[in-house]
MARVOLO-446977 format. One record per residue (C-alpha): x, y, z; residue in three letters; residue number from 1. Coordinates in steps of 0.25 Angstrom, whole numbers, plus 5000, padded with zeros to 4 digits. Layout:
N
x, y, z, res, n
X, Y, Z, ALA, NUM
...
***
This chain:
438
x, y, z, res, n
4864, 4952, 5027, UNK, 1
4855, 4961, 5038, UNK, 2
4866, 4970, 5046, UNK, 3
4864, 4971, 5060, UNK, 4
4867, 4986, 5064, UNK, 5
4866, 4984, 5077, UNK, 6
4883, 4989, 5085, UNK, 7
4888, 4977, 5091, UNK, 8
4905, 4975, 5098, UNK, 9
4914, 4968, 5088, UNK, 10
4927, 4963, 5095, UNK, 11
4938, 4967, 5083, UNK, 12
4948, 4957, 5083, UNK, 13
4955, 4958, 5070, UNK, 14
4959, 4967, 5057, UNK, 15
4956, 4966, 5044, UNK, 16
4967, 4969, 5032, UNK, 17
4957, 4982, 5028, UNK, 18
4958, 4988, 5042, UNK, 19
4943, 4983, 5049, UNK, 20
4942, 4976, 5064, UNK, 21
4937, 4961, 5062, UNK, 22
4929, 4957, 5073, UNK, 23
4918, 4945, 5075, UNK, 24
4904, 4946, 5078, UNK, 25
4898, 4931, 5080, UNK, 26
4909, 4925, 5074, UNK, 27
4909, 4935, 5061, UNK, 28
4919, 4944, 5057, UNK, 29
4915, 4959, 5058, UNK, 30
4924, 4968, 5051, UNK, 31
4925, 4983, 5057, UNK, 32
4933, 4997, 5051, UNK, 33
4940, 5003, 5062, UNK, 34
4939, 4990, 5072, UNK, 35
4956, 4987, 5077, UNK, 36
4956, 4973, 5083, UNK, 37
4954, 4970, 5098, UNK, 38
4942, 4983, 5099, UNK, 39
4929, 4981, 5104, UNK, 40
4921, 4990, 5094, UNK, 41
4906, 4993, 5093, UNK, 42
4902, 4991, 5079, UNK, 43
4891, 4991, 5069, UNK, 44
4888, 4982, 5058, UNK, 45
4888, 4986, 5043, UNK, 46
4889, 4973, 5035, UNK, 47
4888, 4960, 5036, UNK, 48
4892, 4947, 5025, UNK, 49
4893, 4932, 5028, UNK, 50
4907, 4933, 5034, UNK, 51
4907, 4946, 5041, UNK, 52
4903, 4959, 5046, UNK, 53
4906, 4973, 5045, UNK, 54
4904, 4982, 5056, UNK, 55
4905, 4999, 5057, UNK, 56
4915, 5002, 5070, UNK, 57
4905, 5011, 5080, UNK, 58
4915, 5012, 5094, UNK, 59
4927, 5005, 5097, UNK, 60
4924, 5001, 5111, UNK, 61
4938, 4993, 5114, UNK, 62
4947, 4999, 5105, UNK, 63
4961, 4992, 5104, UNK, 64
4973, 5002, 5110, UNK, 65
4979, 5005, 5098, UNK, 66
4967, 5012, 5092, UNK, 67
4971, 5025, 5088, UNK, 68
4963, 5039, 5084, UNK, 69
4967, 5038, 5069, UNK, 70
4977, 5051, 5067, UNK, 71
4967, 5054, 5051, UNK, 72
4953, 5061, 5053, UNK, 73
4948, 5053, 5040, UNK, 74
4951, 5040, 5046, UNK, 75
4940, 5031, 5046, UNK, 76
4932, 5038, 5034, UNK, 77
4945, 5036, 5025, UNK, 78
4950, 5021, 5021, UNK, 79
4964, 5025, 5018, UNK, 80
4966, 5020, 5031, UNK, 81
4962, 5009, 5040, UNK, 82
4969, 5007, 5055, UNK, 83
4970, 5021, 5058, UNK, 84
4964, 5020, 5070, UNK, 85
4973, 5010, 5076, UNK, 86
4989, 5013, 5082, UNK, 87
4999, 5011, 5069, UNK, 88
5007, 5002, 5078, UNK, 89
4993, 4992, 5079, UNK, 90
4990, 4993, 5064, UNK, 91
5004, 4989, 5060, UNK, 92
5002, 4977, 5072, UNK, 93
4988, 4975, 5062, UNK, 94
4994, 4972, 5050, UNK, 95
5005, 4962, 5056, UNK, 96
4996, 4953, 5060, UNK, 97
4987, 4954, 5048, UNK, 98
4999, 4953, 5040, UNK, 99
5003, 4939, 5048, UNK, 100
4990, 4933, 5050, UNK, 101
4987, 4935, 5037, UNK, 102
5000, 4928, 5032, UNK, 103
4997, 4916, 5041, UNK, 104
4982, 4915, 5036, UNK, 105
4982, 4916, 5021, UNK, 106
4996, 4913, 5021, UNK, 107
5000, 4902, 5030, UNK, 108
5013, 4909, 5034, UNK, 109
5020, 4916, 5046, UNK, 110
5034, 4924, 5045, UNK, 111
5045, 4919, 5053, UNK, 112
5047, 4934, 5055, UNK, 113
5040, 4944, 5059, UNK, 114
5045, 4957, 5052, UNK, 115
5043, 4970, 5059, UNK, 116
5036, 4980, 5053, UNK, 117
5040, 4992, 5043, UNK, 118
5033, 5005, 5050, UNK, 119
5032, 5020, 5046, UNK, 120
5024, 5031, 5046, UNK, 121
5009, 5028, 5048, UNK, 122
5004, 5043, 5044, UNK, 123
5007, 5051, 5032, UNK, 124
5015, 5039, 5026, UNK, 125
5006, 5035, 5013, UNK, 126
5014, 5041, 5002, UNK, 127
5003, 5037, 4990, UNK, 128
4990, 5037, 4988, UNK, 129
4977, 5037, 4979, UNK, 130
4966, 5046, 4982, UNK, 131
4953, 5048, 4977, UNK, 132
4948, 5061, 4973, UNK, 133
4932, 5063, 4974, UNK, 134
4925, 5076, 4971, UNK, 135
4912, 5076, 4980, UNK, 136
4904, 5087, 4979, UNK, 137
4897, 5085, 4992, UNK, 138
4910, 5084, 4998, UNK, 139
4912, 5098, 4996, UNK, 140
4924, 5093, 4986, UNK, 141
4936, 5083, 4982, UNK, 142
4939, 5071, 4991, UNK, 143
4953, 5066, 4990, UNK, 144
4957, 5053, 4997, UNK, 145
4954, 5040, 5001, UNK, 146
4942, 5032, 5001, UNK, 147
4930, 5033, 5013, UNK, 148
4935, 5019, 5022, UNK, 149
4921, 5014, 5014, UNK, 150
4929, 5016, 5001, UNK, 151
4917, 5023, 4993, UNK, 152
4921, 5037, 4995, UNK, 153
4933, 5044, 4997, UNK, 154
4936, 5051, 5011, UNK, 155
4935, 5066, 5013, UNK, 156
4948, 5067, 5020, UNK, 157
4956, 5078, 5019, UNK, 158
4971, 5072, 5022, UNK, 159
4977, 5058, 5024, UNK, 160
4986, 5054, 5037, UNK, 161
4992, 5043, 5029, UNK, 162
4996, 5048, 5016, UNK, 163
5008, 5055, 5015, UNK, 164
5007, 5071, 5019, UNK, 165
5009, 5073, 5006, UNK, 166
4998, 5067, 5000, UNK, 167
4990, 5067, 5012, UNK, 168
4990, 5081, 5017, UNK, 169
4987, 5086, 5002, UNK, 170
4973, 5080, 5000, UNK, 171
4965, 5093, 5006, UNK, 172
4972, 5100, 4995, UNK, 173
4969, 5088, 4984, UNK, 174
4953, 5089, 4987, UNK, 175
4955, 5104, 4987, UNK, 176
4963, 5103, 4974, UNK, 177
4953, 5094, 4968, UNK, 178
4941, 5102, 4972, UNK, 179
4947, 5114, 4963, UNK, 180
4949, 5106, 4950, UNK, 181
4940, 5105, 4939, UNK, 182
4943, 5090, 4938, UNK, 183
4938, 5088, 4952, UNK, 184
4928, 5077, 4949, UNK, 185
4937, 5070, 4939, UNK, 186
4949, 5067, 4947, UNK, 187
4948, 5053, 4955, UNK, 188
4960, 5051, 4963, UNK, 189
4975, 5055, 4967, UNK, 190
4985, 5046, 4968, UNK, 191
4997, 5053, 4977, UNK, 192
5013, 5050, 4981, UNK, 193
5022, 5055, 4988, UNK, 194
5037, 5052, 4986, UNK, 195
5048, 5053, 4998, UNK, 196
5050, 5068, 4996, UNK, 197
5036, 5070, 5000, UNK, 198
5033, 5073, 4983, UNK, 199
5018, 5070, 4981, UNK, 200
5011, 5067, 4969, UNK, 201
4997, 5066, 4965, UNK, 202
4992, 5060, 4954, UNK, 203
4976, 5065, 4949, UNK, 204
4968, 5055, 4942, UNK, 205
4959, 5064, 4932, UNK, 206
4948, 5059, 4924, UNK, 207
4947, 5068, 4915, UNK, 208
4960, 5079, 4910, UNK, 209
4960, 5089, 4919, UNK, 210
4958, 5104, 4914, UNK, 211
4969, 5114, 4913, UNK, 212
4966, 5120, 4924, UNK, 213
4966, 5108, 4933, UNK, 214
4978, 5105, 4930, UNK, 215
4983, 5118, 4935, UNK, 216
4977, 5116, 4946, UNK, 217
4985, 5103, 4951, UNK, 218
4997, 5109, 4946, UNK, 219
4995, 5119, 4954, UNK, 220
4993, 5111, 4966, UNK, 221
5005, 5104, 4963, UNK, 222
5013, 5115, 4964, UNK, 223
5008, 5121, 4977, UNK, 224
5008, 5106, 4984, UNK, 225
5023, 5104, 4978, UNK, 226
5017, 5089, 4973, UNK, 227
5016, 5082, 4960, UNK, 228
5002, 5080, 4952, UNK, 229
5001, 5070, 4941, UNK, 230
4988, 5069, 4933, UNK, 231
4981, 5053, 4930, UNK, 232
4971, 5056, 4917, UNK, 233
4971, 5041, 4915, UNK, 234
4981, 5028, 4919, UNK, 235
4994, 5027, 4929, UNK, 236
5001, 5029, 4915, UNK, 237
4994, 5043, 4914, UNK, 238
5000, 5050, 4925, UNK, 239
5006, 5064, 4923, UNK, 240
5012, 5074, 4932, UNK, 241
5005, 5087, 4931, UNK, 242
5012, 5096, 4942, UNK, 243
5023, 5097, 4952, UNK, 244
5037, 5093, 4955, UNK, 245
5042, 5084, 4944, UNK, 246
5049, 5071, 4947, UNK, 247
5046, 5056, 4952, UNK, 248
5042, 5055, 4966, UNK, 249
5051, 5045, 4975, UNK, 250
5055, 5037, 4988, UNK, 251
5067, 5031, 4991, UNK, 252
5074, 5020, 4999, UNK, 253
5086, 5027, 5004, UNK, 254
5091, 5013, 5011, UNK, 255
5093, 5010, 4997, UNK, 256
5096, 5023, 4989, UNK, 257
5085, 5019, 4980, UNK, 258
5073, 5031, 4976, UNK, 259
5061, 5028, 4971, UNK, 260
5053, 5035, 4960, UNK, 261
5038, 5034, 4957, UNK, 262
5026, 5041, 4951, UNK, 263
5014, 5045, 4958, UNK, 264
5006, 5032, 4954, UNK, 265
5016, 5023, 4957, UNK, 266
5015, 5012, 4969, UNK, 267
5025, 5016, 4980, UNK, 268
5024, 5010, 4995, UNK, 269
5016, 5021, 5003, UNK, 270
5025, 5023, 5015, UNK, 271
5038, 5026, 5011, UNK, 272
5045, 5024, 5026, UNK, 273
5039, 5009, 5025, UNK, 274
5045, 5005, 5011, UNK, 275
5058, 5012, 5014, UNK, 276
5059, 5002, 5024, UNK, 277
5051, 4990, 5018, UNK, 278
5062, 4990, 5008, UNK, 279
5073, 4986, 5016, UNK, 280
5068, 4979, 5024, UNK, 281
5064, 4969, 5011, UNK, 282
5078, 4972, 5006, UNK, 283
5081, 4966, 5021, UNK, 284
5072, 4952, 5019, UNK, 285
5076, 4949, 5007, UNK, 286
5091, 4949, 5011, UNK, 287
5096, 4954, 4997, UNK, 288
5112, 4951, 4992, UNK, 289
5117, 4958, 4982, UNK, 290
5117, 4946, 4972, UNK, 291
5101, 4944, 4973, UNK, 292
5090, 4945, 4962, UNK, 293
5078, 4949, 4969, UNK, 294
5064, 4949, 4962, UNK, 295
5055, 4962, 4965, UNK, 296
5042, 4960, 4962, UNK, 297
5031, 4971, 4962, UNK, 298
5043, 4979, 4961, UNK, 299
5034, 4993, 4957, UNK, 300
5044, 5003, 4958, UNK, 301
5056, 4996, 4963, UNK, 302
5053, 4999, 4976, UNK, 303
5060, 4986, 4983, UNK, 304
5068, 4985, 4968, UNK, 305
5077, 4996, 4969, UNK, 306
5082, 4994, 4985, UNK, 307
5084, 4978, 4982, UNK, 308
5092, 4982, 4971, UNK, 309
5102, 4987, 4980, UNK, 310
5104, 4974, 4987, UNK, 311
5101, 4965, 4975, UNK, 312
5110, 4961, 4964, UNK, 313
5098, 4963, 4954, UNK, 314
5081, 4965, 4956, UNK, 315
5072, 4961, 4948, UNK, 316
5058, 4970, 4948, UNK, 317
5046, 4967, 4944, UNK, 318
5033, 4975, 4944, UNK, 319
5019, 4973, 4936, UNK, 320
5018, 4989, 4932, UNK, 321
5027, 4993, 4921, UNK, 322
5026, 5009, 4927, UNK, 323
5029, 5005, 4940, UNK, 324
5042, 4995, 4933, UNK, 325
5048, 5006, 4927, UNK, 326
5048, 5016, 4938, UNK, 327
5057, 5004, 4944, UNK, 328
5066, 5003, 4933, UNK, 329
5067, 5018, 4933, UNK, 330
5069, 5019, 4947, UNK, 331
5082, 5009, 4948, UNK, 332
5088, 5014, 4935, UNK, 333
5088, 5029, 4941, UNK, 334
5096, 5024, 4952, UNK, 335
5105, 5016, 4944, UNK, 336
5098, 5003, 4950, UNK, 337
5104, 4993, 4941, UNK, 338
5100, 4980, 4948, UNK, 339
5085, 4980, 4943, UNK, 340
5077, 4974, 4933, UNK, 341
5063, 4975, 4932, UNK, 342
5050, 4967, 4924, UNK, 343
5036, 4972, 4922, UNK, 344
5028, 4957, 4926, UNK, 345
5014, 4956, 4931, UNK, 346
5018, 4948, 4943, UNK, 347
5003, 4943, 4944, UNK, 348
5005, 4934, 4931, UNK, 349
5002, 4920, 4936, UNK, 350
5014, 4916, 4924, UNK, 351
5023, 4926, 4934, UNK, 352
5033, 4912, 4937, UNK, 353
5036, 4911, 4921, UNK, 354
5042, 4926, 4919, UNK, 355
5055, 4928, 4915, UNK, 356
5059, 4935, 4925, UNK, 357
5055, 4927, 4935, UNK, 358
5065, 4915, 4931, UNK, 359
5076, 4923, 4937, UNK, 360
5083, 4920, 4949, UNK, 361
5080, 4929, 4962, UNK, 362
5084, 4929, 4975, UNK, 363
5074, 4939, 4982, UNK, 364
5060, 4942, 4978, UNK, 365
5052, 4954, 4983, UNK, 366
5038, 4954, 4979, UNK, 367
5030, 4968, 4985, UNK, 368
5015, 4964, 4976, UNK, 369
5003, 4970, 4978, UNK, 370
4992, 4968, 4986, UNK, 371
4988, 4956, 4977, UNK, 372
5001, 4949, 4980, UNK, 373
5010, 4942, 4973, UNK, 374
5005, 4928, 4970, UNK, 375
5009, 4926, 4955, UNK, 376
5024, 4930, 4960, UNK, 377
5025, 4921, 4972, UNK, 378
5021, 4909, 4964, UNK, 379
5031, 4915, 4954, UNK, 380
5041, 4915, 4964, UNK, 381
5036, 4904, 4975, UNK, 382
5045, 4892, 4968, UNK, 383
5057, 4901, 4965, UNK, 384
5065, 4899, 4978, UNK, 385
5069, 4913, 4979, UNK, 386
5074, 4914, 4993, UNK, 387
5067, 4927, 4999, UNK, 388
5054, 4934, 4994, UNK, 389
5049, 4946, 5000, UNK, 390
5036, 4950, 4998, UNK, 391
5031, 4965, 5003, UNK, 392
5016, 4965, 5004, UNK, 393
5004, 4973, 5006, UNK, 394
4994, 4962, 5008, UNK, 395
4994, 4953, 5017, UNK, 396
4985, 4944, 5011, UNK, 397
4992, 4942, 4999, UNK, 398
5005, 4940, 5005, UNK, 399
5001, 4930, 5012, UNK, 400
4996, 4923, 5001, UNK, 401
5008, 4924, 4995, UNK, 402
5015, 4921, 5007, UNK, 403
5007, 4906, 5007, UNK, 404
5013, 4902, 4994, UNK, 405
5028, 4907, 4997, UNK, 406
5028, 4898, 5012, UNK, 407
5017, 4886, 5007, UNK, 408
5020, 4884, 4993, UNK, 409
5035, 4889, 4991, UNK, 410
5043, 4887, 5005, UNK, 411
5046, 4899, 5007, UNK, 412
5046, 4904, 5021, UNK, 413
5039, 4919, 5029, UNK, 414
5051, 4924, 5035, UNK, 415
5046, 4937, 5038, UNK, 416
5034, 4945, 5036, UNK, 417
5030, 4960, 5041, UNK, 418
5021, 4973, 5038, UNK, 419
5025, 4986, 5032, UNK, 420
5014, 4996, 5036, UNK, 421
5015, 5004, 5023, UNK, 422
5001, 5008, 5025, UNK, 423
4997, 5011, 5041, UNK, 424
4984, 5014, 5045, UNK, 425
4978, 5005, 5033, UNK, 426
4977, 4991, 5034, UNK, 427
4986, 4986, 5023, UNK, 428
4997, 4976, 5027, UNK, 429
5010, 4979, 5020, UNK, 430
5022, 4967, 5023, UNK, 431
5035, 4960, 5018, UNK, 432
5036, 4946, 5018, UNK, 433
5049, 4939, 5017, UNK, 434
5047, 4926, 5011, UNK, 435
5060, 4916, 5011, UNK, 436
5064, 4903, 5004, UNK, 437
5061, 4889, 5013, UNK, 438
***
């Protein structure tokens, strides 16, 4: 289809769950990076298909008060982040009414409650990350980061506002250190944490062994930078800490006396301030006595596992990555936390209902599933009567899905819904639903 370049006013009236301004140009939507609903912008277009436009953002000529100048210098070039440029206090008002509307359009639902929002820190807060390492001779070196906002190239950027100082503030000192190794060319990415005592670690993917020398090198860099390295010459399983201080990394809930350990690779919530208060506030909705089975799912570490089990009478935990299972057993058996099993299941099996485990009685579930959901579970569940199911999500989409078959098909009632901005200045939708029996 012909694209007309010629600028024209588009009125942006709504958001989509990526971060662009939707408006409507003679009746068809035009989608625009950059564009905060309720502007008047001048724009150019650059695609067009049956159902809708795309258009380049050349002025804002109304922009909406809570337009901000966005406090990173690689905004808009890197797609790390995506509402930047508007107040925090806006975005957070963004996703609350994408996480609503979308729970009314694909699910059919409406919370008799309205949960007030878990905040934090929107700078410096992100506390893992993977970065991609590029050599690029005509960029007079190594590029360490994100993506370009197109998602073909990685940024040159320098430092990140959003990842934690630690991480962050060190990725001049990544390129640099790259630049000097022989290995240069032949290492892809970085993954990075950081545990509460401000510990980093990164881990370097290498294609090929790394020389004597190289090695050296990093060690080297560990010990200057007072951080952990870790070598990756092939799978998760493959991991290895090459240089500096020795030990796991953790976080804690201190609410519940309960630490964490975890490696470099494992999945952690980002924003440590946000989970150390998402937690009791499930704890909170599921309104736990001391006699009460309650079913984890996706339990990953034992994140919500271990503080449940210090309401509960017993925990079950479940979890699809073996690894990630045994971290969770290790982590309650170092603490003496004797109120926990846990099952390796792949809790997508369509034949999920006809586990053993399952025929157990519960009387909570907490499901915290990826980004996919947690079909196979809900229908598991659904027929069960269990009187309350929490489900912490971080897509909107699917949780309404789910959502639909717990209210339409099960009887169950939305009491209450509300975000968790885990990750501000991007557009994704963190939440906690609290699903109750009739």
């Amino acid at each position: 289809m012909k694209i007309d370049r010629t600028p024209f006013e588009l009125r942006i009236d709504d958001l989509t769950l990526d971060g662009q301004g939707v408006g409507r140009r003679e009746g068809k939507a035009c989608f625009v990076d950059g564009a905060l609903p309720g502007e008047l912008v001048y724009v150019e277009q650059t695609g067009r298909k049956h159902n809708f436009d795309t258009a380049r953002l050349n002025a804002v000529l109304e922009p909406v008060p809570e337009r901000v100048d966005p406090p990173c210098q690689w905004f808009g070039v890197c797609g790390g982040c995506k509402l930047m440029h508007a107040d925090v206090g806006f975005q957070r008002r963004l996703k609350e009414k994408n996480l609503f509307e979308t729970l009314s359009r694909i699910g059919r639902v409406t919370p008799e409650r309205r949960l007030d929002p878990l905040v934090g820190e929107s700078q410096g807060y992100r506390r893992t990350a993977r970065l991609g390492v590029k050599y690029v001779a005509k960029k007079g070196g190594t590029l360490v980061g994100f993506r370009e906002r197109a998602g073909r190239y990685l940024a040159d950027m320098w430092d990140c506002r959003v990842l934690h100082p630690a991480i962050g503030q060190r990725i001049r000192a990544l390129r640099q250190l790259i630049d000097g190794l022989d290995a240069r060319e032949r290492i892809p990415q970085i993954e990075a944490a950081v545990d509460d005592a401000g510990t980093a670690a990164f881990v370097f993917r290498h294609l090929q062994p790394l020389s004597d020398a190289d090695q050296q090198r990093l060690a080297a860099f560990a010990e200057v930078e007072g951080l952990q390295i870790h070598l990756q010459p092939g799978g998760p399983a493959t991991v290895h800490q090459l240089a500096g201080p020795e030990g796991s990394l953790r976080y804690g809930h201190p609410e519940f006396g309960v630490t964490v350990e975890f490696g470099p690779l494992d999945f952690i919530q980002v924003h440590s301030e946000i989970n150390r208060r998402m937690v009791p506030q499930a704890l909170d909705l599921l309104s736990l006595e001391p006699g009460h089975r309650v079913l984890d799912l996706f339990c990953g570490l034992g994140n919500f596992t271990l503080p449940l089990a210090r309401s509960a009478g017993e925990v079950l935990g479940v979890e699809g990555d073996a690894r990630m299972l045994e971290r969770a057993r290790a982590n309650a058996e170092n603490q003496d936390i004797r109120n926990t099993r846990y099952v390796c299941a792949n809790l997508e099996d369509a034949e999920l209902a006809r586990m053993p485990w399952l025929q157990d009685p519960f009387d909570r579930v907490l499901l915290d599933p990826p980004r996919t959901g947690a079909a196979a579970a809900i229908e598991a569940l659904g027929a069960r009567g269990i009187p309350r199911l929490l489900y912490v999500s971080c897509n909107p989409a699917t949780l309404a899905r789910d959502a639909e078959r717990l209210v339409h098909h099960y009887g169950y009632r939305l009491e209450a819904a509300g975000i968790m901005d885990m990750f501000p200045h991007t557009a994704h939708v963190e939440s906690m639903a609290l699903f109750v029996e009739g």
